[in-house]
mmCIF file as gemmi writes it, N, C-alpha and C atoms, coordinates in Angstrom:
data_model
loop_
_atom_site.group_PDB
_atom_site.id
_atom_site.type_symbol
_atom_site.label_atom_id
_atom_site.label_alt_id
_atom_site.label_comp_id
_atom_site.label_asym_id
_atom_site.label_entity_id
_atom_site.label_seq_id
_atom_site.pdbx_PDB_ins_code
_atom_site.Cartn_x
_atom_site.Cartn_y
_atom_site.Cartn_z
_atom_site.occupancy
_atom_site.B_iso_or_equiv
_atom_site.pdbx_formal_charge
_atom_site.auth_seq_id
_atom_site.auth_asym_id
_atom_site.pdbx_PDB_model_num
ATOM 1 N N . UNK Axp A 1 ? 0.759 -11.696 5.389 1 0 ? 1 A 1
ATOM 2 C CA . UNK Axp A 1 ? -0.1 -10.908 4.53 1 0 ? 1 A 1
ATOM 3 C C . UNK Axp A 1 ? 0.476 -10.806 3.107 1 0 ? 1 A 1
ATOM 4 N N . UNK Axp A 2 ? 1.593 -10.645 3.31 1 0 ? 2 A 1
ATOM 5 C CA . UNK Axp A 2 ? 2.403 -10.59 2.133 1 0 ? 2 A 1
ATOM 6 C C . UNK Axp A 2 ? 2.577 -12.048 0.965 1 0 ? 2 A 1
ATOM 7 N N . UNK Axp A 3 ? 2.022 -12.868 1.662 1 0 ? 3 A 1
ATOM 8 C CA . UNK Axp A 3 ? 1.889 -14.462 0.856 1 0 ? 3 A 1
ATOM 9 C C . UNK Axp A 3 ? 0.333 -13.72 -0.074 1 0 ? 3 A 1
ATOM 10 N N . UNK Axp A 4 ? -0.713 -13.851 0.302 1 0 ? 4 A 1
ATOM 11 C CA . UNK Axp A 4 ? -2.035 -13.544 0.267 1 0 ? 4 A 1
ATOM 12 C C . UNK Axp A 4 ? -1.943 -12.67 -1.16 1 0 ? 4 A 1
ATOM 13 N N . UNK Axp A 5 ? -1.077 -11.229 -1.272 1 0 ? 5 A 1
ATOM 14 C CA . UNK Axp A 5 ? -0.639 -10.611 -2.374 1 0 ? 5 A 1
ATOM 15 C C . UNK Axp A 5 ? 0.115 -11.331 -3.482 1 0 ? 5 A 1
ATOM 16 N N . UNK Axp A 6 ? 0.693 -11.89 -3.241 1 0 ? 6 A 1
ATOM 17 C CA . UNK Axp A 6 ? 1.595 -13.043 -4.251 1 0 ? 6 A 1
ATOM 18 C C . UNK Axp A 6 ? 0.482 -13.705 -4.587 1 0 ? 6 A 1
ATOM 19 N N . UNK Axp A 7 ? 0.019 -14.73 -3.992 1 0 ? 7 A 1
ATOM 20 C CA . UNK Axp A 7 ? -1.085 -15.555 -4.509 1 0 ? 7 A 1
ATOM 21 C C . UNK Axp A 7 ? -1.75 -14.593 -5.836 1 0 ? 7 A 1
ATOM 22 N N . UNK Axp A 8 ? -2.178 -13.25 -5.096 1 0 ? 8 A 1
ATOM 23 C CA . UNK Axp A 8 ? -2.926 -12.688 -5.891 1 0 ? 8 A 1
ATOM 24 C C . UNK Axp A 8 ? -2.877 -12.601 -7.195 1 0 ? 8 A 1
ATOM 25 N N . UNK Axp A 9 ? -1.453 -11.851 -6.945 1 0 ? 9 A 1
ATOM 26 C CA . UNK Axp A 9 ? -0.848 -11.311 -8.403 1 0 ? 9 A 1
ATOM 27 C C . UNK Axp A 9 ? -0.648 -12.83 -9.818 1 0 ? 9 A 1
ATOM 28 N N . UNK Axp A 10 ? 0.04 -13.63 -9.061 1 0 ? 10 A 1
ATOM 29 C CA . UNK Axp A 10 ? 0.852 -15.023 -9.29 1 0 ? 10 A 1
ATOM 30 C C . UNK Axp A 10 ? -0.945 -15.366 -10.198 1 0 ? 10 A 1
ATOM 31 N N . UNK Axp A 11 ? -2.065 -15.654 -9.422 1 0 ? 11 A 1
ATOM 32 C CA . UNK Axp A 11 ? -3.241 -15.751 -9.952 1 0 ? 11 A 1
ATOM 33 C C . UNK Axp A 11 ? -3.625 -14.712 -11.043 1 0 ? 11 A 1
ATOM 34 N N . UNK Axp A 12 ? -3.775 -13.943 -10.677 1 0 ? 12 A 1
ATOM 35 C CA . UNK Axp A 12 ? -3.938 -12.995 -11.983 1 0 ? 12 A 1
ATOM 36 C C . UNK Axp A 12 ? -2.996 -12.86 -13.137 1 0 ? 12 A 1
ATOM 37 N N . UNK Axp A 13 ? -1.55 -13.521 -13.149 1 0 ? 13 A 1
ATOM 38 C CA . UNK Axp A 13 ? -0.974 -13.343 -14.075 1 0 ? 13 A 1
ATOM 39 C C . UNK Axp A 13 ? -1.269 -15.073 -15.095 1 0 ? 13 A 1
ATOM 40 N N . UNK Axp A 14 ? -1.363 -15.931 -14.168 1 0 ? 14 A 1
ATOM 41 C CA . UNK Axp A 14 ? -2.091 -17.118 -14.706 1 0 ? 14 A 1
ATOM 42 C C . UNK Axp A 14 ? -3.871 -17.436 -15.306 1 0 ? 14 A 1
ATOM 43 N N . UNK Axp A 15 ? -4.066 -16.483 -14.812 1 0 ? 15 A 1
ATOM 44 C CA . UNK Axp A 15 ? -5.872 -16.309 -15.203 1 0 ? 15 A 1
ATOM 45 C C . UNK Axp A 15 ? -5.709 -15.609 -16.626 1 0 ? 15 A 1
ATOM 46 N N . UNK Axp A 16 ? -4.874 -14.476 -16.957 1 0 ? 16 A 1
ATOM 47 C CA . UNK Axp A 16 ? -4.413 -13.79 -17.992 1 0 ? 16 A 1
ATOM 48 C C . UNK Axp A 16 ? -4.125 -14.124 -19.278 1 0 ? 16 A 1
ATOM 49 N N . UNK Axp A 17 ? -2.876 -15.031 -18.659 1 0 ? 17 A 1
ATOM 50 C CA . UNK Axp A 17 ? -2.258 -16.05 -19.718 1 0 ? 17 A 1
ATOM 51 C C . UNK Axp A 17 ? -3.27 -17.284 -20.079 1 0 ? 17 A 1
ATOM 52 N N . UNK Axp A 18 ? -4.078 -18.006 -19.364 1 0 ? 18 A 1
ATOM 53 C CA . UNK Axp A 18 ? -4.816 -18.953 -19.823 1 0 ? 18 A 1
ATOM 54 C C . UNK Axp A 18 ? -5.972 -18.457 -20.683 1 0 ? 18 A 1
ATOM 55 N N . UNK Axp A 19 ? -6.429 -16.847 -20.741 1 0 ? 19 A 1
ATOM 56 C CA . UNK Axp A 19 ? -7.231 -16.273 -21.309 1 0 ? 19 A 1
ATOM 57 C C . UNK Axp A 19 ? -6.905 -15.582 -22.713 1 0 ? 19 A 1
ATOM 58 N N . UNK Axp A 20 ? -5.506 -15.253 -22.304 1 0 ? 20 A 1
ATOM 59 C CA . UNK Axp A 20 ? -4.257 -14.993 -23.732 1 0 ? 20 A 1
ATOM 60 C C . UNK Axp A 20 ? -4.615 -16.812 -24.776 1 0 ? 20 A 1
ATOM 61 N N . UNK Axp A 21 ? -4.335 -17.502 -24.164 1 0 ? 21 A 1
ATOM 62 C CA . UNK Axp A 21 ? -3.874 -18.708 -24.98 1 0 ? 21 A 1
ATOM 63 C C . UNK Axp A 21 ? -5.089 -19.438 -25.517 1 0 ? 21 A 1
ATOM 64 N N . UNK Axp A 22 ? -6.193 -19.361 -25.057 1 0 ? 22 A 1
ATOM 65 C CA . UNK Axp A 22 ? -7.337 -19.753 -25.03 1 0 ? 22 A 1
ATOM 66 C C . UNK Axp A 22 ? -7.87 -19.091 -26.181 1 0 ? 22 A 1
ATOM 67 N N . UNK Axp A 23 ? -8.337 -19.897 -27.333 1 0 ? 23 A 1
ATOM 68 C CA . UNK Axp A 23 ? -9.123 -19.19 -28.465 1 0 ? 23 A 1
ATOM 69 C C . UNK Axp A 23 ? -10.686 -18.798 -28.096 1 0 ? 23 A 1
ATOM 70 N N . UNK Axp A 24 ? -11.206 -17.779 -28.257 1 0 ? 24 A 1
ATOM 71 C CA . UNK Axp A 24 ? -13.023 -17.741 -28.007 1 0 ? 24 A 1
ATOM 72 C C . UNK Axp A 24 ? -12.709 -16.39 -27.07 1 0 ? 24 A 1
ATOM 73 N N . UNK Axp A 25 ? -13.903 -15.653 -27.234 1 0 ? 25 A 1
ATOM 74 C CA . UNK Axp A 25 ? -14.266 -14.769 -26.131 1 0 ? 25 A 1
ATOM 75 C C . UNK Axp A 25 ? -14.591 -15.52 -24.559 1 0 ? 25 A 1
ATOM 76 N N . UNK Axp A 26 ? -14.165 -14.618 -23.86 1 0 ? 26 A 1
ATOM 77 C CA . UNK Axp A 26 ? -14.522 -15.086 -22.001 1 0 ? 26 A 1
ATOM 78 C C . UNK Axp A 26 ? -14.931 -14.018 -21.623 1 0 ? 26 A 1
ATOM 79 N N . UNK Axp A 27 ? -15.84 -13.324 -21.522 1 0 ? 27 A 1
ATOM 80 C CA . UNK Axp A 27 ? -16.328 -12.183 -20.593 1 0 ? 27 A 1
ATOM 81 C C . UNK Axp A 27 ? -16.836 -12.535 -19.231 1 0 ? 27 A 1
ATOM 82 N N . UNK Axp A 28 ? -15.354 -11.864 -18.446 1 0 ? 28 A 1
ATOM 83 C CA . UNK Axp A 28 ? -14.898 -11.977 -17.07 1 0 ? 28 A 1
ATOM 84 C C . UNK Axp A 28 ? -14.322 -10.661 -16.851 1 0 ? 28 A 1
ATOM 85 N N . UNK Axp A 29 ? -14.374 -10.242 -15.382 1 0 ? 29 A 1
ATOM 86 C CA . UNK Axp A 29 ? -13.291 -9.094 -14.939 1 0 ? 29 A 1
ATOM 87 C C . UNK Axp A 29 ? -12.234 -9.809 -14.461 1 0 ? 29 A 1
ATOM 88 N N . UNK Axp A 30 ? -11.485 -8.782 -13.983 1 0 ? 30 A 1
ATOM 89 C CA . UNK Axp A 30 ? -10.435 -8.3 -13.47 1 0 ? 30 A 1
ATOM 90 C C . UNK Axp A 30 ? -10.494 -10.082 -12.141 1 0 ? 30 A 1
ATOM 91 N N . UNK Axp A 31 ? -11.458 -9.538 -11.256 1 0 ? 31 A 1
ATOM 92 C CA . UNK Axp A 31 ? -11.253 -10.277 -10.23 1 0 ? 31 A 1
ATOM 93 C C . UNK Axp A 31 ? -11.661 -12.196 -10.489 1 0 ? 31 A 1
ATOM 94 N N . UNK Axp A 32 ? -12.71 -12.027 -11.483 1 0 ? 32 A 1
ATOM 95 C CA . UNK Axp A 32 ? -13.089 -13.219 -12.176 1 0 ? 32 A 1
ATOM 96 C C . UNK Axp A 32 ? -11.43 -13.867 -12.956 1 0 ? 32 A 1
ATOM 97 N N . UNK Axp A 33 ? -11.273 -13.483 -13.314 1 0 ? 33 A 1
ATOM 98 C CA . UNK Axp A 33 ? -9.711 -13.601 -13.796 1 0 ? 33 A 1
ATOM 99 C C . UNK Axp A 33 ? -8.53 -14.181 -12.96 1 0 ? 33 A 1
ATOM 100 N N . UNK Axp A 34 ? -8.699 -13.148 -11.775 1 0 ? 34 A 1
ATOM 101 C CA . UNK Axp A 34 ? -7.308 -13.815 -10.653 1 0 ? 34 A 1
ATOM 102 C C . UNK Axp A 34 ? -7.863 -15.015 -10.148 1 0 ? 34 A 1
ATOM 103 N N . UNK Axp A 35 ? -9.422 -14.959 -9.61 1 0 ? 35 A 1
ATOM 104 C CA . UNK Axp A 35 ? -9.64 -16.23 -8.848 1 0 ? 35 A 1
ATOM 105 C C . UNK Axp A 35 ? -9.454 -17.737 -9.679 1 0 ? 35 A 1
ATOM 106 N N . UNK Axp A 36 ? -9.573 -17.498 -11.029 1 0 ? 36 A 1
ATOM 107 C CA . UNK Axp A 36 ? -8.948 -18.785 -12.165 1 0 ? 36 A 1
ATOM 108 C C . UNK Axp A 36 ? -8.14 -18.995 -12.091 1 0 ? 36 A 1
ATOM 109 N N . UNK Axp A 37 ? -6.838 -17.776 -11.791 1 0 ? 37 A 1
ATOM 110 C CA . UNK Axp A 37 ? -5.741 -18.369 -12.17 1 0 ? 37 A 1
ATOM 111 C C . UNK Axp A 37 ? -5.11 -18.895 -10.692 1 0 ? 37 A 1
ATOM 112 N N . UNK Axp A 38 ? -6.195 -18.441 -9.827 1 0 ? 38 A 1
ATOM 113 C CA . UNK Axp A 38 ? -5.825 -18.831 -8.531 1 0 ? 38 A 1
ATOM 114 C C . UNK Axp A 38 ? -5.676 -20.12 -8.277 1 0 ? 38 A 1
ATOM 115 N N . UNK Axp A 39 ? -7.098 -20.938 -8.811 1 0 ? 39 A 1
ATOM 116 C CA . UNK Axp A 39 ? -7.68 -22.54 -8.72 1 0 ? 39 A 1
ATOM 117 C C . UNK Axp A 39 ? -6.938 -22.995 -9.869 1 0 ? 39 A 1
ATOM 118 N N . UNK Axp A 40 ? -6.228 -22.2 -10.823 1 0 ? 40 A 1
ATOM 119 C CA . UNK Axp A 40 ? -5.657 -22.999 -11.608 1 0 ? 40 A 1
ATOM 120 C C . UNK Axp A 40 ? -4.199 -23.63 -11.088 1 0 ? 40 A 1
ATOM 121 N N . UNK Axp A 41 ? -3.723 -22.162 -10.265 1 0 ? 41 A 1
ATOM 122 C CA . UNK Axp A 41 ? -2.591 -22.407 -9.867 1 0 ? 41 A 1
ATOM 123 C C . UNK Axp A 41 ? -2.897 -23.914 -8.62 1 0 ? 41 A 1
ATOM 124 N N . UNK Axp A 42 ? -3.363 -23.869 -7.794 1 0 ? 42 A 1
ATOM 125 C CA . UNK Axp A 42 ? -3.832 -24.899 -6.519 1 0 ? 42 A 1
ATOM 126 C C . UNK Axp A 42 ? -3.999 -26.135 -7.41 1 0 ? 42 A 1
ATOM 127 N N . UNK Axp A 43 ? -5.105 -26.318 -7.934 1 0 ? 43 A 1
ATOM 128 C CA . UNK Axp A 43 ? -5.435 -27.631 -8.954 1 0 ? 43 A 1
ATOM 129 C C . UNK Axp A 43 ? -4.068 -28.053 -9.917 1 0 ? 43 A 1
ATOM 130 N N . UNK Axp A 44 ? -3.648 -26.933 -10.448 1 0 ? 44 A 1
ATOM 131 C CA . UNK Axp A 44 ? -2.551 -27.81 -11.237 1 0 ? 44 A 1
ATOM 132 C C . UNK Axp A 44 ? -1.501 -27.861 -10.41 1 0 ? 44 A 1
ATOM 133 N N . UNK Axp A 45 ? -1.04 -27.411 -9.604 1 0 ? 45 A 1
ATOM 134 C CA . UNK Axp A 45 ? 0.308 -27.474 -8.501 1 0 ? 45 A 1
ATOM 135 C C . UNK Axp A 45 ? 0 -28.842 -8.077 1 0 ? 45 A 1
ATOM 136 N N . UNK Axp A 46 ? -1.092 -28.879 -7.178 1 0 ? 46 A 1
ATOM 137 C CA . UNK Axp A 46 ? -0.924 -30.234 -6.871 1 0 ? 46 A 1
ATOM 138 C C . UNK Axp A 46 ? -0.607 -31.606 -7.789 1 0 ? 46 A 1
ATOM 139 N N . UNK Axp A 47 ? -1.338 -31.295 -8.871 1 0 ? 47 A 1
ATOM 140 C CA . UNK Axp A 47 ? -1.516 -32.534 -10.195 1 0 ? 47 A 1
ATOM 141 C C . UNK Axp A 47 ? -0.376 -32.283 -10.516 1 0 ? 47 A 1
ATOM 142 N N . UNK Axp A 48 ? 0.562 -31.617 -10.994 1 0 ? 48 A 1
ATOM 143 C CA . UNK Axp A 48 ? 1.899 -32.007 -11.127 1 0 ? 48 A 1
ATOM 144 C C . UNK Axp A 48 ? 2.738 -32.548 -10.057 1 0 ? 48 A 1
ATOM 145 N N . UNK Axp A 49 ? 2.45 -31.789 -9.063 1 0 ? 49 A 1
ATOM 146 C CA . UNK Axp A 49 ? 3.27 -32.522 -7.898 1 0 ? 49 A 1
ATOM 147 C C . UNK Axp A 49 ? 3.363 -33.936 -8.044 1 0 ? 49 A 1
ATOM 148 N N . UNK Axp A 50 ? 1.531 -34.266 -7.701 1 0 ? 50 A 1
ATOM 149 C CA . UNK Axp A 50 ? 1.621 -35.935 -8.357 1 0 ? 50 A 1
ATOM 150 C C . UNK Axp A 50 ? 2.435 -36.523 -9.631 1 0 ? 50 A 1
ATOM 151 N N . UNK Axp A 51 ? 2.471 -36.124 -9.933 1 0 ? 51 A 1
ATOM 152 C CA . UNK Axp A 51 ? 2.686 -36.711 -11.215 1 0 ? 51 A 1
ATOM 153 C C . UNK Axp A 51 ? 4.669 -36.527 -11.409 1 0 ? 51 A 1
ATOM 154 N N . UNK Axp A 52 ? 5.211 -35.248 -10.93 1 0 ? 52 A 1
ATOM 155 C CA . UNK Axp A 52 ? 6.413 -35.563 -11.231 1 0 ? 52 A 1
ATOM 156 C C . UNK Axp A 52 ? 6.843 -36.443 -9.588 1 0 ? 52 A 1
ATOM 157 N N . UNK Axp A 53 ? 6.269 -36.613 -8.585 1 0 ? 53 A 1
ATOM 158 C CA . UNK Axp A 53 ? 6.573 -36.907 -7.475 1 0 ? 53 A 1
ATOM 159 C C . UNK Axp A 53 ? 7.334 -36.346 -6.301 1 0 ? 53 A 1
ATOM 160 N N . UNK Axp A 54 ? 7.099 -35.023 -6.815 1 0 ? 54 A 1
ATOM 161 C CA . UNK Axp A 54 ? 8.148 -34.115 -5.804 1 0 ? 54 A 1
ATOM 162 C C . UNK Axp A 54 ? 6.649 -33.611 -5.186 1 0 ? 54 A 1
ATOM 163 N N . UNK Axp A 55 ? 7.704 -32.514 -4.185 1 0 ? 55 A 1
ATOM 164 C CA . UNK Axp A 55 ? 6.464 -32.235 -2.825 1 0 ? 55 A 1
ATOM 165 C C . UNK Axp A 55 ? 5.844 -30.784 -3.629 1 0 ? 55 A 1
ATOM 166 N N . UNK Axp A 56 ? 5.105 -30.681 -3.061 1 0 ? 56 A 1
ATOM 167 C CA . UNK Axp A 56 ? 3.734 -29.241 -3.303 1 0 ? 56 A 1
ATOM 168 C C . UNK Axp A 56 ? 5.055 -28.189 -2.991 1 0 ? 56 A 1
ATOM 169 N N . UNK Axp A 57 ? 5.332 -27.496 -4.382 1 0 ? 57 A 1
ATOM 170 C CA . UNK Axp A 57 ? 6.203 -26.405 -4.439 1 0 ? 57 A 1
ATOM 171 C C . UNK Axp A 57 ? 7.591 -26.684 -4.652 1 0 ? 57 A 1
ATOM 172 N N . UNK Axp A 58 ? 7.955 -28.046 -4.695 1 0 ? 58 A 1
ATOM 173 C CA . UNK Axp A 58 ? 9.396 -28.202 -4.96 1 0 ? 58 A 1
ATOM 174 C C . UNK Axp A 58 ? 9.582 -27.79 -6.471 1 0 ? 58 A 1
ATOM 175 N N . UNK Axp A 59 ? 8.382 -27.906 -7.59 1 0 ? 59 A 1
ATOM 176 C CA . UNK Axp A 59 ? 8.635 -27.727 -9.075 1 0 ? 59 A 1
ATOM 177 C C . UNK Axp A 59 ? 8.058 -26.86 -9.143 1 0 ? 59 A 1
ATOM 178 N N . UNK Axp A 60 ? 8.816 -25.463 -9.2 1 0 ? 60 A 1
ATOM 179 C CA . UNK Axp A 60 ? 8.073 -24.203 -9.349 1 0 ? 60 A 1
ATOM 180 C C . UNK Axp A 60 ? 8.059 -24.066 -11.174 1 0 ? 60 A 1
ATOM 181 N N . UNK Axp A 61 ? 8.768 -23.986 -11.673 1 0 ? 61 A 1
ATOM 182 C CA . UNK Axp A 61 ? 8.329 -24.146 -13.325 1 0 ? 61 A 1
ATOM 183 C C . UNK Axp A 61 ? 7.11 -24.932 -13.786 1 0 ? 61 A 1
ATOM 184 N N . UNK Axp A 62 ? 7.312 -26.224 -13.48 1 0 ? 62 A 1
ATOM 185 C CA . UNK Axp A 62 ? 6.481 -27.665 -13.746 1 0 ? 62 A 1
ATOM 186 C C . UNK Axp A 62 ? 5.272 -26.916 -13.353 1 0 ? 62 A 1
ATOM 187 N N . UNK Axp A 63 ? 5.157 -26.808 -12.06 1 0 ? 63 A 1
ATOM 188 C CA . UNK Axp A 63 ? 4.015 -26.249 -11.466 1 0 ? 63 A 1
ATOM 189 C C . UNK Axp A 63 ? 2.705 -24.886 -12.098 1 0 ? 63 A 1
ATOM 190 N N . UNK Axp A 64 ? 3.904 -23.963 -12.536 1 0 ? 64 A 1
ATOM 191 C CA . UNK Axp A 64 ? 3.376 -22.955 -13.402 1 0 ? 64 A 1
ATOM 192 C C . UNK Axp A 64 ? 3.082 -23.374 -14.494 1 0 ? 64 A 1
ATOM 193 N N . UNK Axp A 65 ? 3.735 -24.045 -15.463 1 0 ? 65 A 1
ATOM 194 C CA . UNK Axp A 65 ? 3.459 -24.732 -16.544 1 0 ? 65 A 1
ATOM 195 C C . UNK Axp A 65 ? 2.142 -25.061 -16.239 1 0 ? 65 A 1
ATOM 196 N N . UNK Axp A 66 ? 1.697 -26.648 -15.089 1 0 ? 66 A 1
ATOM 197 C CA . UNK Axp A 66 ? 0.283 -27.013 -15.09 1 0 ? 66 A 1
ATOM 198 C C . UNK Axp A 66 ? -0.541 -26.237 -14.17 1 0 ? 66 A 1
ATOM 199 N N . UNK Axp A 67 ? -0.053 -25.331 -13.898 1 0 ? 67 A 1
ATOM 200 C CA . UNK Axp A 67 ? -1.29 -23.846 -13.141 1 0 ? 67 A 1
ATOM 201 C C . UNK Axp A 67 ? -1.884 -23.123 -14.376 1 0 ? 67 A 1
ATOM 202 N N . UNK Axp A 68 ? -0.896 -22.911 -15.234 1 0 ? 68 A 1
ATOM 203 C CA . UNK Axp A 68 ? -1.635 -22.164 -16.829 1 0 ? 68 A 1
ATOM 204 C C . UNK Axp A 68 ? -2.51 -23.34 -17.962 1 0 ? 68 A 1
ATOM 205 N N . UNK Axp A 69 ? -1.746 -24.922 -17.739 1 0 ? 69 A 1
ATOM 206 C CA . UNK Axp A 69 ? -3.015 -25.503 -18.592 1 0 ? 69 A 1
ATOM 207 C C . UNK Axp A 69 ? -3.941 -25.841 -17.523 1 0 ? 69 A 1
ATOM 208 N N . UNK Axp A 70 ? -4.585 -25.775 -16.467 1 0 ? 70 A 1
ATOM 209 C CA . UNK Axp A 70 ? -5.032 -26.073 -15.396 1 0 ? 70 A 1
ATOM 210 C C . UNK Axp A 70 ? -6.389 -25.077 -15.455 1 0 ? 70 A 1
ATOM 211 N N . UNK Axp A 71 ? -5.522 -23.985 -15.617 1 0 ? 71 A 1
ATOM 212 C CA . UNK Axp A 71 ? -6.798 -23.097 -15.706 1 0 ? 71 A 1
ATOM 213 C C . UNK Axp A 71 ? -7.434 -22.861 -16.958 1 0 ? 71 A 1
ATOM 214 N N . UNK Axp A 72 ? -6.598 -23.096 -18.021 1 0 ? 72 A 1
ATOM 215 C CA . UNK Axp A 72 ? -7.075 -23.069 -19.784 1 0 ? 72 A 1
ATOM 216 C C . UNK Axp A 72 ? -7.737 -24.205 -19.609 1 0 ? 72 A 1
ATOM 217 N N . UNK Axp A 73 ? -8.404 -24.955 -19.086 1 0 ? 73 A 1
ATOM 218 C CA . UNK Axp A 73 ? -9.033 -26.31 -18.692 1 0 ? 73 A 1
ATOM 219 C C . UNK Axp A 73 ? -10.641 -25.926 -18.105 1 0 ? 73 A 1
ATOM 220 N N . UNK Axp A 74 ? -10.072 -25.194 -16.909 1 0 ? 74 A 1
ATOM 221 C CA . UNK Axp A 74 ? -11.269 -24.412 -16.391 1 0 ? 74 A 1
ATOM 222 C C . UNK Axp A 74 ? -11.925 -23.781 -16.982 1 0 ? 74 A 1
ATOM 223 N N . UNK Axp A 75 ? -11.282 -22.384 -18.065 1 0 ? 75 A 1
ATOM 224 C CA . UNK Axp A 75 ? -11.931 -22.126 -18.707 1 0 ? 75 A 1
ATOM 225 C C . UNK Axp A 75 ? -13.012 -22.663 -19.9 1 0 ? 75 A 1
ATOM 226 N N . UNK Axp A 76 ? -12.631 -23.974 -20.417 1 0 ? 76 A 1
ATOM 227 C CA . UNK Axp A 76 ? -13.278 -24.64 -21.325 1 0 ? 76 A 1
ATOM 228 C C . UNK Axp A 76 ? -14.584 -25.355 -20.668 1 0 ? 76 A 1
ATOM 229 N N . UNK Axp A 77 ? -14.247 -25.511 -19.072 1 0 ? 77 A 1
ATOM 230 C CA . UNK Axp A 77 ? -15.539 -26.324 -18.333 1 0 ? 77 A 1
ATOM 231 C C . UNK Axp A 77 ? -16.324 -24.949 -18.254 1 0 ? 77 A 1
ATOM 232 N N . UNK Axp A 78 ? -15.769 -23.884 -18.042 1 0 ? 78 A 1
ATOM 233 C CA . UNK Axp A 78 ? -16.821 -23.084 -17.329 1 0 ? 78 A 1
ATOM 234 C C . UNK Axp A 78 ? -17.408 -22.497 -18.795 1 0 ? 78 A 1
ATOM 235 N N . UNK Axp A 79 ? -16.929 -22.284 -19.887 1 0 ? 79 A 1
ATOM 236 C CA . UNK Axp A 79 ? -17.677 -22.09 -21.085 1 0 ? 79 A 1
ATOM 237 C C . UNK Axp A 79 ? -18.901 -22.899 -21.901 1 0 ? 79 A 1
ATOM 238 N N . UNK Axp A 80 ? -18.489 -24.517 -21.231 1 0 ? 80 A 1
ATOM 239 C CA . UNK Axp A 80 ? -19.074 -25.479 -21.347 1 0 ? 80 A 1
ATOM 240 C C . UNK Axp A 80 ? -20.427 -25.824 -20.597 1 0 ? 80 A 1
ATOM 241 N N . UNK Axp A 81 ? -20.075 -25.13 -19.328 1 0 ? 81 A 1
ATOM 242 C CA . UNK Axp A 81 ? -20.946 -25.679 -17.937 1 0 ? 81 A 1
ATOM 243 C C . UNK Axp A 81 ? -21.711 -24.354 -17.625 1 0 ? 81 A 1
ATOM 244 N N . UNK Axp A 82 ? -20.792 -23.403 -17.874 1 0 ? 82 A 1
ATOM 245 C CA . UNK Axp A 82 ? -21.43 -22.196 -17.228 1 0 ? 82 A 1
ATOM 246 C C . UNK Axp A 82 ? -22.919 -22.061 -17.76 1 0 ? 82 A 1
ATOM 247 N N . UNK Axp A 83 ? -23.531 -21.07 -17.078 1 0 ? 83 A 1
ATOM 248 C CA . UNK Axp A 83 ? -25.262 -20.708 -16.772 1 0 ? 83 A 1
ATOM 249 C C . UNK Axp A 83 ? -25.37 -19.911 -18.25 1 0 ? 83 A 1
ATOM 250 N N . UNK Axp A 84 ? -24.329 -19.207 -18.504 1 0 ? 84 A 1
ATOM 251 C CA . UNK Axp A 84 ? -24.759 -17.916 -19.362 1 0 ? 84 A 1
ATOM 252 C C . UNK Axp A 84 ? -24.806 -18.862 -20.99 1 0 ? 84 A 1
ATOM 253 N N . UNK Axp A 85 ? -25.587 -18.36 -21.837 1 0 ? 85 A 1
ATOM 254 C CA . UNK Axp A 85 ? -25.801 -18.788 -23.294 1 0 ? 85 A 1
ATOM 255 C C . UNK Axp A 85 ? -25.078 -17.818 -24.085 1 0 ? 85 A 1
């Protein structure tokens, strides 16, 4: 249970920061927020993994690094793609 909370937080502090770094308004909550930095964290963990060739979680820096541009990524599709004008 205690993984599930980490994720959480770990997501919300990456949904934060990609919203910190990101120029433009995003009107999102709280929970809209963690679940970005959630898929940011998953999507970019893996893509670095690939890429430096170590296993899913061996590059915990690397990893955070491409979990925060991962989701500053997302955000630009979903500003791009999203429904709202």
């Amino acid at each position: 249970m205690f993984w599930l909370l980490g994720w959480m937080i770990f997501g919300l502090i990456v949904g934060a920061l990609a919203r910190f770094l990101k120029p433009g308004p995003d009107p999102m909550g709280l929970v809209a927020t963690m679940f970005l930095g959630i898929a940011g964290s998953v999507v970019g963990g893996i893509a670095v993994s690939f890429l430096t060739g170590d296993g899913i979680g061996d590059s915990e820096p690397a990893g955070s690094i491409g979990a925060t541009i991962t989701a500053i990524l997302l955000l630009f599709a979903a500003r791009k793609y999203g429904g709202r004008s």
